[in-house]
C-alpha positions as CSV (number, residue, x, y, z in Angstrom):
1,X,-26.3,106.1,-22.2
2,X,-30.0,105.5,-22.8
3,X,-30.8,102.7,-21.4
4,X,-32.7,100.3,-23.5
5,X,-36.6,100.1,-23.0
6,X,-37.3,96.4,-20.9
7,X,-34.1,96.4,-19.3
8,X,-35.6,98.0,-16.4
9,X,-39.4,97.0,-15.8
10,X,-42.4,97.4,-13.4
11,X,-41.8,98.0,-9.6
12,X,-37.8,98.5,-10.2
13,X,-38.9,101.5,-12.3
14,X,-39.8,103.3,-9.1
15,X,-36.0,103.7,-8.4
16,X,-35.0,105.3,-11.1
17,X,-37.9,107.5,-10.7
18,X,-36.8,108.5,-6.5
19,X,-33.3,108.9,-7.9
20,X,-34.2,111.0,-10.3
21,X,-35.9,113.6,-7.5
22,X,-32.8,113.3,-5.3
23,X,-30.6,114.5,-8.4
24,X,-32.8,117.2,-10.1
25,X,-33.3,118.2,-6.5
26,X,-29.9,119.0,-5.7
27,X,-29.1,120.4,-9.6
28,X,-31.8,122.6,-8.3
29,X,-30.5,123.6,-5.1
30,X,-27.0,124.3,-6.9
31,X,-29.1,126.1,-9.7
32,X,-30.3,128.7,-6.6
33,X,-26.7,129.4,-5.7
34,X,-26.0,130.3,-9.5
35,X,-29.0,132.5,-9.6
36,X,-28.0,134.1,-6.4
37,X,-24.2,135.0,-7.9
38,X,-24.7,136.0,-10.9
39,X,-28.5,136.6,-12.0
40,X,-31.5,134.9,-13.5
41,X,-30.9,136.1,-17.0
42,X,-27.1,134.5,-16.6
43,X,-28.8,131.2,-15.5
44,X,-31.5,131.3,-18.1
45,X,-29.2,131.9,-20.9
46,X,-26.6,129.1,-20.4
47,X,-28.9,126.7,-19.6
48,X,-30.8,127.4,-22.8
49,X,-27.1,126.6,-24.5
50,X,-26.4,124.1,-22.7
51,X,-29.5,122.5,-23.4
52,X,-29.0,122.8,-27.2
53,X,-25.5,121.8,-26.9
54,X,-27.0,118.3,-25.2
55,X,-30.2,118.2,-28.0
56,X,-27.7,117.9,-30.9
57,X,-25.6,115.5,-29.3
58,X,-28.1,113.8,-28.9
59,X,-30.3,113.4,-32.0
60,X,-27.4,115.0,-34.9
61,X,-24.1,113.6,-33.7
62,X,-23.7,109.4,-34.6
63,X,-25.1,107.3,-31.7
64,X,-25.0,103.7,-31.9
65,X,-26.8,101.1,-29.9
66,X,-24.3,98.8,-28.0
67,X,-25.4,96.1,-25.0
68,X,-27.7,97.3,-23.2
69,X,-27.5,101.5,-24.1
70,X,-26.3,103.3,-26.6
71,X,-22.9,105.0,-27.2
72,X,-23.4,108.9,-27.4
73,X,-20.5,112.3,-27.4
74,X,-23.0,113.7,-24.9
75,X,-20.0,116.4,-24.0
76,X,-20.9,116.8,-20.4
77,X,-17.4,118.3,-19.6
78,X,-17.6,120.5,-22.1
79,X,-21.0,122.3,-21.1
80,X,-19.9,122.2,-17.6
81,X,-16.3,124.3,-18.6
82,X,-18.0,126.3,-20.1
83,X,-21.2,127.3,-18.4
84,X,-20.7,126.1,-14.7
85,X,-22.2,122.7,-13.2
86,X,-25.8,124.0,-12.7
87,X,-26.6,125.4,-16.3
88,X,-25.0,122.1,-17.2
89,X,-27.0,119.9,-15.2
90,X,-30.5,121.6,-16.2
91,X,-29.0,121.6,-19.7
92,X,-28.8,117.5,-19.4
93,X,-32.1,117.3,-18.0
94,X,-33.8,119.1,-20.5
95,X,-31.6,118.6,-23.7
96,X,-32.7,114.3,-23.1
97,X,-36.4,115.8,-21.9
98,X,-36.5,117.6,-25.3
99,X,-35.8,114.3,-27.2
100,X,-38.1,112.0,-25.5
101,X,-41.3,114.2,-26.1
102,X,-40.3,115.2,-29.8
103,X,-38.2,112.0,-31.2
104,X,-38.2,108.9,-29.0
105,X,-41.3,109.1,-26.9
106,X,-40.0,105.3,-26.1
107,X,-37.3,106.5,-24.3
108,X,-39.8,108.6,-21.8
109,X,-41.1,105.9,-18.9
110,X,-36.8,105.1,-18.6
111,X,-36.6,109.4,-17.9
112,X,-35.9,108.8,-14.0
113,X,-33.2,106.3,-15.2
114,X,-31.7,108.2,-17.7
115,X,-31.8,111.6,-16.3
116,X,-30.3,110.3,-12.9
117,X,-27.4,108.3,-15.1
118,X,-26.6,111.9,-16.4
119,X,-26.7,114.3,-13.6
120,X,-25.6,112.2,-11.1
121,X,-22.4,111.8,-13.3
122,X,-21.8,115.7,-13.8
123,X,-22.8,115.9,-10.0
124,X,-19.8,113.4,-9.7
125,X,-17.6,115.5,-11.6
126,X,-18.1,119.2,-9.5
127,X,-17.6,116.8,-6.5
128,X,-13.7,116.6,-7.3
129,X,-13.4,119.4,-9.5
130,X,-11.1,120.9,-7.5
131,X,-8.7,117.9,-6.5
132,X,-8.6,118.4,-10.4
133,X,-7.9,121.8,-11.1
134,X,-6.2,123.5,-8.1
135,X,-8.9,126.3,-7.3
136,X,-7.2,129.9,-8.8
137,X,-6.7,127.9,-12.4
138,X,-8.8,129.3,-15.1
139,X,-10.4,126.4,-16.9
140,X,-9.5,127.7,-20.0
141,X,-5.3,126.9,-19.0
142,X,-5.8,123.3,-18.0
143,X,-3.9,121.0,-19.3
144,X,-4.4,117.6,-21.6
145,X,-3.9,115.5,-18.5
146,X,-6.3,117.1,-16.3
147,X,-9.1,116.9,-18.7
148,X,-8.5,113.1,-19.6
149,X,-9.3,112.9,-15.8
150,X,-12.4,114.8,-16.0
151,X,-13.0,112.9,-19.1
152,X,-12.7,109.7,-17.1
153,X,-14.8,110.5,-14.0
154,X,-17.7,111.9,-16.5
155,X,-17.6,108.7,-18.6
156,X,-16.7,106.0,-16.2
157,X,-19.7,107.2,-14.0
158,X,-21.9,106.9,-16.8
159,X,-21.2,103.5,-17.7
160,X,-21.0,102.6,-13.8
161,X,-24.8,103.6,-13.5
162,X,-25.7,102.1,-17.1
163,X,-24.3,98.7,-15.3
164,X,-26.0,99.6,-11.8
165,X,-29.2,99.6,-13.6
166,X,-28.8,97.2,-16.6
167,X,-27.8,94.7,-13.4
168,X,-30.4,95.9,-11.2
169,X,-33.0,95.3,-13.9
170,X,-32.0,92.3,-15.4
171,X,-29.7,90.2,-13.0
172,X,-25.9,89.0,-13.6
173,X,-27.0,86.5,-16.1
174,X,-24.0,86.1,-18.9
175,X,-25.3,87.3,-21.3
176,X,-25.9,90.6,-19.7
177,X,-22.7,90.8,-17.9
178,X,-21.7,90.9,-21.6
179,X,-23.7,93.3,-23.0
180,X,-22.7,95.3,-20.3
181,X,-19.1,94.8,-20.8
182,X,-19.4,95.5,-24.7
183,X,-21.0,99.0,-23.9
184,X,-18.4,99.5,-21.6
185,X,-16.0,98.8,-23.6
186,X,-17.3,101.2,-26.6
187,X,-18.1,104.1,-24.3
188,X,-13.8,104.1,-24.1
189,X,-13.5,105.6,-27.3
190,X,-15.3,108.4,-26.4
191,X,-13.2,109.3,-23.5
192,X,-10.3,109.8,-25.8
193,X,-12.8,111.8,-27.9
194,X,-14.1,114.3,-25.8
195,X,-10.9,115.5,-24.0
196,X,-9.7,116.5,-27.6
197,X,-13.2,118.4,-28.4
198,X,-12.7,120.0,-25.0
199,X,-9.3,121.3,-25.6
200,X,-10.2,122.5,-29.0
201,X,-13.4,124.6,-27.6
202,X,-10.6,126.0,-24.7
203,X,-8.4,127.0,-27.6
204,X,-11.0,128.7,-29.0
205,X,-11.6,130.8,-25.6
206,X,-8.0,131.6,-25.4
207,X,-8.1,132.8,-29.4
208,X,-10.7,135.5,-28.4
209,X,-9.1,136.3,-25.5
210,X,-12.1,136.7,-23.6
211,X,-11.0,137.8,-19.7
212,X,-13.8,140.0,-18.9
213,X,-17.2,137.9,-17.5
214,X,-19.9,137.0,-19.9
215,X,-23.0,136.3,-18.8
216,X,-22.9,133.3,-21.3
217,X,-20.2,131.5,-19.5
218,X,-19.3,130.2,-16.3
219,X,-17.1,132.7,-14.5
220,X,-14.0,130.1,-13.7
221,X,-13.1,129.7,-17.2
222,X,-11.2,132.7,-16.8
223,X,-11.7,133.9,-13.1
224,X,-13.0,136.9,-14.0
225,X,-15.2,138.8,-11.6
226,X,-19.0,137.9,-10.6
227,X,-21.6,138.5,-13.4
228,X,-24.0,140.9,-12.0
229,X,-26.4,140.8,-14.5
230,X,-30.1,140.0,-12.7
């Protein structure tokens, strides 16, 4: 979902750099409420996870350049299962922040573009979570067809931006309505991916029949009680 360096370019960068306040901005605000539930050291510590979880997808799973971005498992619905929206959001932020600085400082002036294709996408997803998953379901018992959806709304509002700003940046000349079409098109395979990945990391929850609250882990995965951990 990086978007490729020149697709974007002078003044238009300015966008993706206003964007990018108006998303950190509310992951922040949303970030507060988390803090205020269930404690700074809950926050911290499933952000710091999350953020690793986002590192390795991004620089030790396979990523491959197609059209204008790149194909990546970036397993958004996974981190946000598992640790709750906010430590997913900050995780996103500073799991692609992490990469720039240390591994493709290239990649840092399209930051605004990038981080606002990612957390505007998990924003997306907490938005209808719950036209989803009926509030009362633990995540950890949802089924193969409600995560294909989540699966869907993660992935098809990261390839909406990436064409948002691939168009916005570089017009609706053919050739770039087809490099935006064959990133489209590859970013498919990993919405069959990720629901699989996601069910497998659920089983897992249900094997260690965790039902008590963890201060690693979002406390709708199993509706357990507030963490009151400060």
């Amino acid at each position: 979902m990086h978007i490729e360096a020149g697709v974007v370019s002078g003044a238009k960068m300015l966008l993706g750099y206003s964007t990018a306040v108006g998303v950190l901005g509310y992951s922040a605000k949303l970030a507060w409420e988390n803090i205020k539930e269930n404690g700074f050291v809950s926050f911290l510590l499933k952000t710091i996870l999350a953020t690793i979880v986002v590192f390795c997808c991004f620089e030790v799973l396979p990523h491959y350049p197609v059209g204008v971005s790149e194909v990546h498992l970036i397993l958004g619905t996974t981190i946000f299962l598992i640790f709750g929206v906010a430590p997913a959001a900050f995780g996103l932020a500073l799991g692609l922040l992490i990469q720039g600085v240390f591994f493709a400082p290239f990649d840092l002036p399209q930051y605004g573009i990038n981080v606002t294709t990612l957390l505007a996408s998990i924003l997306a997803l907490n938005a209808v979570i719950d036209r989803i998953i009926p509030k009362g379901t633990p995540y950890k018992d949802i089924t193969y067809s409600q995560m294909l959806k989540m699966s869907l709304i993660w992935e098809g509002s990261i390839v909406s931006w990436v064409a948002f700003w691939a168009l916005y940046g570089q017009g609706f000349g053919s050739e770039n309505i087809a490099n935006i079409l064959s990133f489209g098109s590859a970013y498919m395979l990993v919405v069959i991916i990720e629901p699989l990945v996601d069910m497998a990391v659920l089983s897992a929850v249900k094997a260690f029949n965790i039902t008590k609250c963890n201060i690693l882990l979002d406390k709708r995965l199993n509706n357990c009680e507030t963490v009151t951990v400060k």
